[in-house]
N, C-alpha and C positions, 0 to 999 in steps of 0.2 A: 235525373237524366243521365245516362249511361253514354259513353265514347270508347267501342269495345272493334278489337282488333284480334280477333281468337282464333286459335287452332280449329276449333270447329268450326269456323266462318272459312279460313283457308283452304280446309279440306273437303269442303262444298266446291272448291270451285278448280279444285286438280283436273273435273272432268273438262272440254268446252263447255262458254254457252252458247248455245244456238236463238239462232234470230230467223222467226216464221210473222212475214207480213200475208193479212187476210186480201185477195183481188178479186176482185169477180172477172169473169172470161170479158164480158164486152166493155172492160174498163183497161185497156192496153196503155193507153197515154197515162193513168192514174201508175202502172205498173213502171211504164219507163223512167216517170219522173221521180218515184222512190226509190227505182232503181241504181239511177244516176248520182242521187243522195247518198245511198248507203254507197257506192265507191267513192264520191270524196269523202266523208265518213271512215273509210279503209272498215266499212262493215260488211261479210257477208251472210245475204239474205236468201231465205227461202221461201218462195211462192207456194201459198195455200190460196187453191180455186176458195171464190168465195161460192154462197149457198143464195139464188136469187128467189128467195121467198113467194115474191108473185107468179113463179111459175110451179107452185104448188098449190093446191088444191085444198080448202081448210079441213074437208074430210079425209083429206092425204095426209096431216100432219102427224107425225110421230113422238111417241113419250108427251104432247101434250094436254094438261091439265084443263079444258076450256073455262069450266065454272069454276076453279078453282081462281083460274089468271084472272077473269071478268070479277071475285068479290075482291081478291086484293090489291087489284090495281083501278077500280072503278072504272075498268074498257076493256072493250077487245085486245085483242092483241093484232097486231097490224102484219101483215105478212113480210115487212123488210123489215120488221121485229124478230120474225123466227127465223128466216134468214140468217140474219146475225149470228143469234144463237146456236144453229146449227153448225155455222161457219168457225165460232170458236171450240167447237165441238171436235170440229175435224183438225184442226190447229192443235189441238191438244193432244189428239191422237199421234198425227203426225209425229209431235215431240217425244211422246213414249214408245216409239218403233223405231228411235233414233239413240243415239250413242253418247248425245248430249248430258249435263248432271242438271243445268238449268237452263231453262228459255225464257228471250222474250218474245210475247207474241203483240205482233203491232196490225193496225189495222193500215190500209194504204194512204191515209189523209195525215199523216201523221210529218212534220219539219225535223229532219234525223241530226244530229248533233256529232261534231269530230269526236267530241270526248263520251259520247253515250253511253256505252260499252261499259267504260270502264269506270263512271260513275254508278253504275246498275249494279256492277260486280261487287263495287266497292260498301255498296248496300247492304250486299248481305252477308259480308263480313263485319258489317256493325251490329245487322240483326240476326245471329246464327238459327234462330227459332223462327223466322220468318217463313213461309210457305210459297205463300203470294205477296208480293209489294204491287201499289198499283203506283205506275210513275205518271201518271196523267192525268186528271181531274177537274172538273168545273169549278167545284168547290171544295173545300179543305179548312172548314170552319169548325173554332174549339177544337183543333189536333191537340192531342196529350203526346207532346214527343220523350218517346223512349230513347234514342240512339243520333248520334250524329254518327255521319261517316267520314273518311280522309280526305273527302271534298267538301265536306262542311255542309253537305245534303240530311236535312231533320228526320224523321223517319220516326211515324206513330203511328197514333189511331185515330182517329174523328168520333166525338160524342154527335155529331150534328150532321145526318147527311137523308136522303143518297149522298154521295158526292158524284155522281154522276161520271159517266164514259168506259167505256173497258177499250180506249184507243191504244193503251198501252200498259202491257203489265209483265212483272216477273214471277215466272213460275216456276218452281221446281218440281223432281218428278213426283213428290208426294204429295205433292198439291196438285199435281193435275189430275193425280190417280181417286183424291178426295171429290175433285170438281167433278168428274166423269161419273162417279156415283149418283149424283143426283141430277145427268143431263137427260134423263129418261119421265122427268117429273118438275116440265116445267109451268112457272105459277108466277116467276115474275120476268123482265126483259133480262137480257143477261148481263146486263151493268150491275143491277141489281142483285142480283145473282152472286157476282163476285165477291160484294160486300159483304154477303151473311155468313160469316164464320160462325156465328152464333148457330146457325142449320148446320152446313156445311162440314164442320168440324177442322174447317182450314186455318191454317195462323194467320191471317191478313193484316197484312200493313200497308201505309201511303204514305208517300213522299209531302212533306209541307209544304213544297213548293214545287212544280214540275220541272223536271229535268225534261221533257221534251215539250214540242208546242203541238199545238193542231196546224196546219197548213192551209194555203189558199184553197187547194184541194177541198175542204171539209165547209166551204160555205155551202154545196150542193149538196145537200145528204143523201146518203144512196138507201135511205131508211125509210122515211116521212118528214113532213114538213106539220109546222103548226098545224094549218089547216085538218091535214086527216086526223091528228090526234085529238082532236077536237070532235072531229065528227065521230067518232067511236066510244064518248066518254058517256058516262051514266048521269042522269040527272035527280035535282031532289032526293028522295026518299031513298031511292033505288042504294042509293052512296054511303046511306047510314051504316053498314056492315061495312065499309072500305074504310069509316074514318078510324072506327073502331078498332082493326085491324092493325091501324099505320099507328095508332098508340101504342098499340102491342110492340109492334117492327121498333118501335123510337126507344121503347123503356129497353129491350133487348140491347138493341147498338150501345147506347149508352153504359149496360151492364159490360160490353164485350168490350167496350173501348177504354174500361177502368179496369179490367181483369188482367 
Protein backbone atom coordinates (compact mmCIF):
# COMPACT_ATOMS: atom_id res chain seq x y z
CA UNK A 1 0.00 0.00 0.00
CA UNK A 2 1.45 3.36 -1.07
CA UNK A 3 0.82 7.03 0.86
CA UNK A 4 2.18 9.16 -2.11
CA UNK A 5 2.09 13.06 -1.99
CA UNK A 6 3.77 13.75 -5.58
CA UNK A 7 4.62 16.53 -7.79
CA UNK A 8 2.74 14.85 -10.37
CA UNK A 9 -0.34 14.64 -8.25
CA UNK A 10 0.23 18.53 -7.33
CA UNK A 11 0.59 19.50 -10.69
CA UNK A 12 -2.89 17.90 -11.76
CA UNK A 13 -4.51 20.11 -9.81
CA UNK A 14 -2.73 23.93 -10.46
CA UNK A 15 -5.67 23.98 -12.95
CA UNK A 16 -9.50 24.30 -10.88
CA UNK A 17 -11.65 21.64 -10.39
CA UNK A 18 -14.84 21.99 -11.59
CA UNK A 19 -18.09 20.54 -10.11
CA UNK A 20 -21.00 19.64 -12.86
CA UNK A 21 -24.33 18.17 -11.15
CA UNK A 22 -26.75 16.20 -13.77
CA UNK A 23 -30.94 17.93 -13.34
CA UNK A 24 -33.40 17.38 -15.47
CA UNK A 25 -35.54 20.51 -16.34
CA UNK A 26 -38.85 19.40 -14.46
CA UNK A 27 -36.83 18.56 -11.42
CA UNK A 28 -36.35 22.48 -10.01
CA UNK A 29 -36.75 21.51 -6.26
CA UNK A 30 -34.00 18.50 -6.77
CA UNK A 31 -31.80 21.57 -8.20
CA UNK A 32 -32.49 24.22 -5.42
CA UNK A 33 -31.79 21.71 -2.75
CA UNK A 34 -28.38 20.79 -4.13
CA UNK A 35 -28.07 24.03 -4.66
CA UNK A 36 -28.38 25.35 -1.28
CA UNK A 37 -25.90 22.29 -0.25
CA UNK A 38 -23.23 23.12 -2.46
CA UNK A 39 -23.17 27.05 -0.86
CA UNK A 40 -22.93 25.79 2.65
CA UNK A 41 -20.34 23.37 1.29
CA UNK A 42 -18.68 26.92 -0.09
CA UNK A 43 -18.80 24.63 -3.47
CA UNK A 44 -19.42 26.03 -6.80
CA UNK A 45 -21.73 24.17 -9.06
CA UNK A 46 -22.60 23.75 -12.57
CA UNK A 47 -25.98 22.75 -13.81
CA UNK A 48 -26.19 20.01 -16.64
CA UNK A 49 -29.77 19.72 -18.09
CA UNK A 50 -30.32 16.13 -17.68
CA UNK A 51 -31.49 13.78 -20.75
CA UNK A 52 -35.40 12.53 -20.06
CA UNK A 53 -35.09 9.22 -21.81
CA UNK A 54 -38.75 8.64 -22.04
CA UNK A 55 -39.29 11.32 -24.30
CA UNK A 56 -37.21 9.55 -26.75
CA UNK A 57 -38.36 7.17 -29.01
CA UNK A 58 -36.28 3.65 -29.00
CA UNK A 59 -35.92 4.01 -32.78
CA UNK A 60 -34.61 7.49 -31.94
CA UNK A 61 -31.95 6.32 -29.86
CA UNK A 62 -28.37 7.18 -30.79
CA UNK A 63 -24.81 5.27 -30.78
CA UNK A 64 -27.08 2.42 -29.33
CA UNK A 65 -26.09 -1.06 -29.32
CA UNK A 66 -29.83 -2.85 -28.90
CA UNK A 67 -28.75 -6.71 -29.19
CA UNK A 68 -25.64 -6.11 -28.02
CA UNK A 69 -27.09 -4.36 -24.54
CA UNK A 70 -30.22 -7.24 -24.44
CA UNK A 71 -27.12 -10.28 -24.59
CA UNK A 72 -24.98 -8.72 -21.92
CA UNK A 73 -27.12 -7.46 -19.61
CA UNK A 74 -30.10 -10.09 -20.02
CA UNK A 75 -32.77 -6.93 -20.66
CA UNK A 76 -33.75 -4.30 -22.40
CA UNK A 77 -32.43 -1.39 -21.74
CA UNK A 78 -34.91 0.99 -20.05
CA UNK A 79 -35.37 4.49 -21.40
CA UNK A 80 -34.27 6.34 -17.86
CA UNK A 81 -31.30 4.04 -18.44
CA UNK A 82 -30.35 5.95 -21.71
CA UNK A 83 -31.09 8.99 -20.31
CA UNK A 84 -28.65 8.60 -17.84
CA UNK A 85 -26.24 7.75 -20.05
CA UNK A 86 -26.75 10.41 -22.40
CA UNK A 87 -26.77 12.84 -19.46
CA UNK A 88 -23.24 11.92 -18.45
CA UNK A 89 -22.43 12.33 -21.94
CA UNK A 90 -23.20 15.74 -22.01
CA UNK A 91 -21.59 16.40 -18.56
CA UNK A 92 -18.60 15.27 -19.82
CA UNK A 93 -18.69 17.39 -22.62
CA UNK A 94 -19.44 20.19 -20.94
CA UNK A 95 -16.05 19.58 -18.88
CA UNK A 96 -13.81 19.43 -21.84
CA UNK A 97 -15.09 22.93 -23.31
CA UNK A 98 -14.14 24.23 -19.99
CA UNK A 99 -10.91 25.46 -18.45
CA UNK A 100 -11.18 23.15 -15.74
CA UNK A 101 -7.83 20.24 -15.32
CA UNK A 102 -10.36 17.86 -13.43
CA UNK A 103 -14.23 17.47 -12.51
CA UNK A 104 -16.52 16.22 -10.51
CA UNK A 105 -19.57 15.17 -12.19
CA UNK A 106 -22.51 14.52 -9.53
CA UNK A 107 -25.78 13.53 -10.12
CA UNK A 108 -28.69 15.76 -8.27
CA UNK A 109 -29.65 13.04 -5.29
CA UNK A 110 -26.38 13.32 -4.10
CA UNK A 111 -25.67 14.72 0.39
CA UNK A 112 -22.63 17.38 -0.49
CA UNK A 113 -20.12 17.46 2.22
CA UNK A 114 -18.10 20.90 3.78
CA UNK A 115 -14.94 19.05 3.17
CA UNK A 116 -15.80 17.30 -0.35
CA UNK A 117 -13.70 19.17 -2.46
CA UNK A 118 -10.88 18.94 -0.84
CA UNK A 119 -10.93 15.24 0.00
CA UNK A 120 -11.59 14.61 -3.95
CA UNK A 121 -8.47 16.80 -4.60
CA UNK A 122 -6.62 15.16 -2.12
CA UNK A 123 -7.28 11.88 -3.99
CA UNK A 124 -5.50 12.39 -6.67
CA UNK A 125 -2.70 13.45 -5.37
CA UNK A 126 -2.37 9.99 -3.71
CA UNK A 127 -3.22 8.48 -6.89
CA UNK A 128 -1.20 10.61 -9.82
CA UNK A 129 -2.17 7.67 -12.44
CA UNK A 130 -5.78 7.83 -11.70
CA UNK A 131 -8.07 8.90 -14.57
CA UNK A 132 -11.38 8.27 -13.11
CA UNK A 133 -12.05 7.78 -9.00
CA UNK A 134 -15.53 6.87 -8.53
CA UNK A 135 -16.44 8.49 -4.96
CA UNK A 136 -19.72 6.81 -4.50
CA UNK A 137 -20.70 3.29 -4.59
CA UNK A 138 -23.07 0.59 -3.33
CA UNK A 139 -20.67 -1.81 -2.90
CA UNK A 140 -16.80 -1.78 -2.54
CA UNK A 141 -16.29 -5.52 -1.75
CA UNK A 142 -12.45 -7.24 -1.91
CA UNK A 143 -11.05 -3.41 -2.63
CA UNK A 144 -7.18 -3.93 -3.24
CA UNK A 145 -6.14 -0.45 -1.87
CA UNK A 146 -3.27 0.99 -3.57
CA UNK A 147 -3.03 4.76 -1.88
CA UNK A 148 -4.16 6.45 1.09
CA UNK A 149 -4.70 10.19 0.91
CA UNK A 150 -4.08 13.23 3.56
CA UNK A 151 -7.38 12.48 4.83
CA UNK A 152 -6.96 8.89 5.45
CA UNK A 153 -9.53 8.16 2.31
CA UNK A 154 -8.38 4.25 0.89
CA UNK A 155 -8.31 4.35 -2.75
CA UNK A 156 -8.23 0.97 -5.05
CA UNK A 157 -9.65 -1.33 -7.12
CA UNK A 158 -12.69 -3.86 -6.40
CA UNK A 159 -11.97 -7.54 -7.67
CA UNK A 160 -15.72 -7.95 -6.89
CA UNK A 161 -18.42 -5.69 -8.46
CA UNK A 162 -20.42 -3.95 -10.44
CA UNK A 163 -20.04 -1.85 -7.70
CA UNK A 164 -22.71 -0.05 -8.72
CA UNK A 165 -23.84 3.94 -9.17
CA UNK A 166 -22.09 6.66 -11.27
CA UNK A 167 -23.77 9.27 -8.48
CA UNK A 168 -20.53 10.63 -8.21
CA UNK A 169 -17.17 10.52 -9.73
CA UNK A 170 -13.83 12.25 -10.48
CA UNK A 171 -12.71 12.87 -13.83
CA UNK A 172 -9.92 14.21 -15.47
CA UNK A 173 -9.66 15.49 -18.82
CA UNK A 174 -8.17 12.30 -20.25
CA UNK A 175 -10.35 10.37 -18.94
CA UNK A 176 -13.33 11.98 -20.02
CA UNK A 177 -11.77 12.28 -23.53
CA UNK A 178 -11.22 8.13 -23.16
CA UNK A 179 -14.97 7.75 -21.90
CA UNK A 180 -16.38 9.80 -24.79
CA UNK A 181 -14.72 7.38 -27.28
CA UNK A 182 -16.87 4.79 -26.56
CA UNK A 183 -20.21 6.86 -25.73
CA UNK A 184 -21.32 6.10 -29.43
CA UNK A 185 -21.47 2.18 -28.48
CA UNK A 186 -23.51 1.63 -25.86
CA UNK A 187 -23.96 -2.13 -24.54
CA UNK A 188 -24.15 -1.68 -20.79
CA UNK A 189 -26.05 1.11 -18.34
CA UNK A 190 -23.53 3.69 -17.59
CA UNK A 191 -22.56 2.75 -14.18
CA UNK A 192 -21.25 0.07 -15.76
CA UNK A 193 -19.70 1.54 -18.07
CA UNK A 194 -17.53 3.54 -15.94
CA UNK A 195 -16.06 0.39 -14.41
CA UNK A 196 -14.59 -1.10 -17.40
CA UNK A 197 -11.08 0.17 -17.79
CA UNK A 198 -10.35 -3.03 -18.90
CA UNK A 199 -12.60 -1.85 -22.47
CA UNK A 200 -12.30 1.61 -21.98
CA UNK A 201 -8.62 2.07 -21.47
CA UNK A 202 -9.36 4.40 -18.46
CA UNK A 203 -7.29 4.22 -15.09
CA UNK A 204 -10.27 3.73 -12.78
CA UNK A 205 -10.20 3.86 -9.28
CA UNK A 206 -12.67 3.91 -6.01
CA UNK A 207 -12.86 5.13 -2.87
CA UNK A 208 -13.16 2.27 0.05
CA UNK A 209 -15.35 4.07 1.63
CA UNK A 210 -17.56 6.94 0.24
CA UNK A 211 -16.80 10.25 0.79
CA UNK A 212 -20.13 11.37 -0.08
CA UNK A 213 -23.73 9.82 0.72
CA UNK A 214 -26.93 9.46 -1.51
CA UNK A 215 -29.63 11.79 -0.08
CA UNK A 216 -33.34 11.76 0.83
CA UNK A 217 -33.61 12.97 -2.72
CA UNK A 218 -32.50 9.38 -4.30
CA UNK A 219 -35.23 7.16 -2.65
CA UNK A 220 -37.39 8.24 -5.90
CA UNK A 221 -35.40 7.15 -8.80
CA UNK A 222 -35.70 9.26 -11.75
CA UNK A 223 -34.57 5.95 -13.66
CA UNK A 224 -36.73 2.74 -12.83
CA UNK A 225 -37.87 1.09 -10.05
CA UNK A 226 -37.69 -2.86 -9.34
CA UNK A 227 -40.68 -3.48 -10.96
CA UNK A 228 -39.89 -2.29 -14.73
CA UNK A 229 -36.45 -4.00 -14.28
CA UNK A 230 -38.08 -6.89 -13.89
CA UNK A 231 -40.32 -6.69 -16.47
CA UNK A 232 -37.70 -6.23 -19.16
CA UNK A 233 -35.50 -9.09 -18.09
CA UNK A 234 -34.81 -12.39 -20.13
CA UNK A 235 -35.97 -15.53 -18.96
CA UNK A 236 -34.64 -19.42 -18.87
CA UNK A 237 -32.60 -20.26 -21.73
CA UNK A 238 -32.85 -16.99 -23.40
CA UNK A 239 -29.94 -15.89 -20.37
CA UNK A 240 -27.55 -18.64 -21.02
CA UNK A 241 -25.30 -16.16 -23.26
CA UNK A 242 -25.66 -13.37 -20.56
CA UNK A 243 -24.30 -15.74 -17.73
CA UNK A 244 -21.65 -16.52 -19.90
CA UNK A 245 -20.68 -13.28 -20.64
CA UNK A 246 -20.81 -11.89 -16.88
CA UNK A 247 -17.94 -14.70 -16.36
CA UNK A 248 -15.98 -13.10 -18.93
CA UNK A 249 -16.95 -9.28 -17.40
CA UNK A 250 -15.80 -10.99 -13.54
CA UNK A 251 -12.41 -12.76 -14.83
CA UNK A 252 -11.53 -9.27 -16.67
CA UNK A 253 -12.41 -6.91 -13.42
CA UNK A 254 -10.55 -9.05 -11.45
CA UNK A 255 -7.49 -9.08 -13.95
CA UNK A 256 -7.77 -5.13 -14.07
CA UNK A 257 -8.09 -4.91 -10.40
CA UNK A 258 -4.58 -6.83 -9.62
CA UNK A 259 -2.79 -4.96 -12.56
Amino acid sequence: MLKLNTLTGMGRLQGLTGAYVINLDSSSKRWADVSSQATLAGMEIKRVPGVDGRAIPSTQRSGFNEKAFLRRNGRAMLPGEYGCYRAHIRALEAFLSSDYENAIIMEDDVELRQDFTNRAEAILRAVPSAEVVKLLNHRSKWCRTVAVSEYGDAVGRCLHGPQGSAACYLVTREGARKLLKSADNIEFPYDMTLERGWKTGVSIYTVRQNIVELSERSVMSQIADRAQYRAVKLRGARKLATHFLRVIEYARRIRYALS
